[in-house]
Each structure stands twice: as structure tokens, then as C-alpha cells.
C-alpha positions as CSV (number, residue, x, y, z in Angstrom):
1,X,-5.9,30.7,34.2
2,X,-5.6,33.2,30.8
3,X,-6.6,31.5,27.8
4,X,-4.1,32.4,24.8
5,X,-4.6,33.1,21.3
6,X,-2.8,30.5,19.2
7,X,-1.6,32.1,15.8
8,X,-0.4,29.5,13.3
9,X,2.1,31.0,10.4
10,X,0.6,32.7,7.6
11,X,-2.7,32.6,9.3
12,X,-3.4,29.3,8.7
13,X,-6.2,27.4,10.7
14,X,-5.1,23.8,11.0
15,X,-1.8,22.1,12.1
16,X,-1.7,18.2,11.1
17,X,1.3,15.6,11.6
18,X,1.5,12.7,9.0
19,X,3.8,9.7,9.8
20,X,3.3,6.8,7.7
21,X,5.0,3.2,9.0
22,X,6.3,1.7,5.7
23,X,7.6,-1.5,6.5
24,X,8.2,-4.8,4.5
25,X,7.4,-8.4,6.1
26,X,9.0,-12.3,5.2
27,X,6.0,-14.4,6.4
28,X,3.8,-12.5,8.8
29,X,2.9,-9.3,9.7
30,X,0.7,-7.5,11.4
31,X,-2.9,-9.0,10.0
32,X,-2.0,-12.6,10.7
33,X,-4.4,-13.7,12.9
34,X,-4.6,-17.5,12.8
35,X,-1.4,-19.3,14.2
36,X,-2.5,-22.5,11.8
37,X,-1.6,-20.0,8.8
38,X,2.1,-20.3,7.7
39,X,2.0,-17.6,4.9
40,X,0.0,-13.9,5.9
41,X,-1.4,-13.8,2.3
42,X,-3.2,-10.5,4.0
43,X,0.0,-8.9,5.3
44,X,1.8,-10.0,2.2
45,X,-0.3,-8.2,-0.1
46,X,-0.8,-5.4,2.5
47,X,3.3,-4.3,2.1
48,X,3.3,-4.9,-1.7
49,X,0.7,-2.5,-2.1
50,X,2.5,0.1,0.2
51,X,6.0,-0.8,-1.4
52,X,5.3,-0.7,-4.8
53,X,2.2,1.4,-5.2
54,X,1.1,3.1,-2.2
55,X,4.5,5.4,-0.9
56,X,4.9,6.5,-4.5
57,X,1.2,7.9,-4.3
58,X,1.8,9.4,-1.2
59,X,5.1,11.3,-2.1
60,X,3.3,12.5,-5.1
61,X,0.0,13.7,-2.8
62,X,2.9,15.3,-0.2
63,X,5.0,17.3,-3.1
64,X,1.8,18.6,-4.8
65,X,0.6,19.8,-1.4
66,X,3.7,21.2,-0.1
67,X,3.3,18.3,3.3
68,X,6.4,17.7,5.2
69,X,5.8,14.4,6.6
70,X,8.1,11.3,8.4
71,X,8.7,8.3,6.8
72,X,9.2,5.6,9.1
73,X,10.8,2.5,7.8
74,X,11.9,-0.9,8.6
75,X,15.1,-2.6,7.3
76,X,13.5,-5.1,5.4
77,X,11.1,-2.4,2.9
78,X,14.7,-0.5,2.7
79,X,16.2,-3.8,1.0
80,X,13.1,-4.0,-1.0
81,X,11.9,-0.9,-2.6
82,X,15.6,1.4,-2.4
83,X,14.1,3.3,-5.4
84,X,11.6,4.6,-3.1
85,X,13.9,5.3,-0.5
86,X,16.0,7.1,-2.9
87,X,13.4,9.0,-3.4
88,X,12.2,9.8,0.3
């Protein structure tokens, strides 16, 4: 079997695909390991982070770089944050 040459545009060497999960929780989430715990303090503080701090910095980093990248979102962070979804 020919090997081909692959040629990205503009020369370029590398060819990356960002999708970031930005999703909101009520009481769990994903770091909630203990069934005893009511509250995910963990999780919690995980999506206020990413809601409120984190998706802004990562717009920021994507425009200055020129990155196209997917935002994936659940209902709940669009309730939460619609400023940054505005802004997606």
C-alpha cells in the first residue's frame, strides 16, 4: 500500500480538535463518589469554576489564537451562565 503525503493548509504541521463539556449540576455530578454524601461539594465547585471563571478564560485563549472549537453544553449551565452563552 502507497503511503501519502498529508499537506495541512498553509503548511501547517499540527491539526488538533478542542471540545470542552461545559455543563452545570443541582446536587451531584460527576466527582461524587460516596453515596453517604448528599451535597458534591467537589462537583459543585468544579461547575462554578467552569461557569463563572473558566469558559470566559477559554474564549479569551480561543479568540487570541484564532481556535475554532465546540462548545458542548448541558441545559442546566445554559440557565445558569446565559452571558456566557451569549457570548459562545
Amino acid at each position: 500500500m502507497k503511503r501519502h503525503d498529508v499537506k495541512w493548509p498553509r503548511g501547517e504541521w499540527l491539526a488538533c480538535t478542542f471540545r470542552v463539556a461545559y455543563e452545570a449540576f443541582h446536587v451531584s455530578g460527576r466527582f461524587k463518589k460516596d453515596s453517604k454524601i448528599q451535597v458534591n461539594q467537589a462537583s459543585l465547585s468544579h461547575v462554578e469554576y467552569g461557569g463563572r471563571v473558566g469558559i470566559w478564560r477559554l474564549m479569551e485563549i480561543f479568540d487570541r489564537n484564532d481556535v475554532k472549537a465546540s462548545i458542548n453544553l448541558n441545559g442546566l449551565a445554559i440557565e445558569m451562565w446565559p452571558e456566557s452563552v451569549k457570548a459562545l
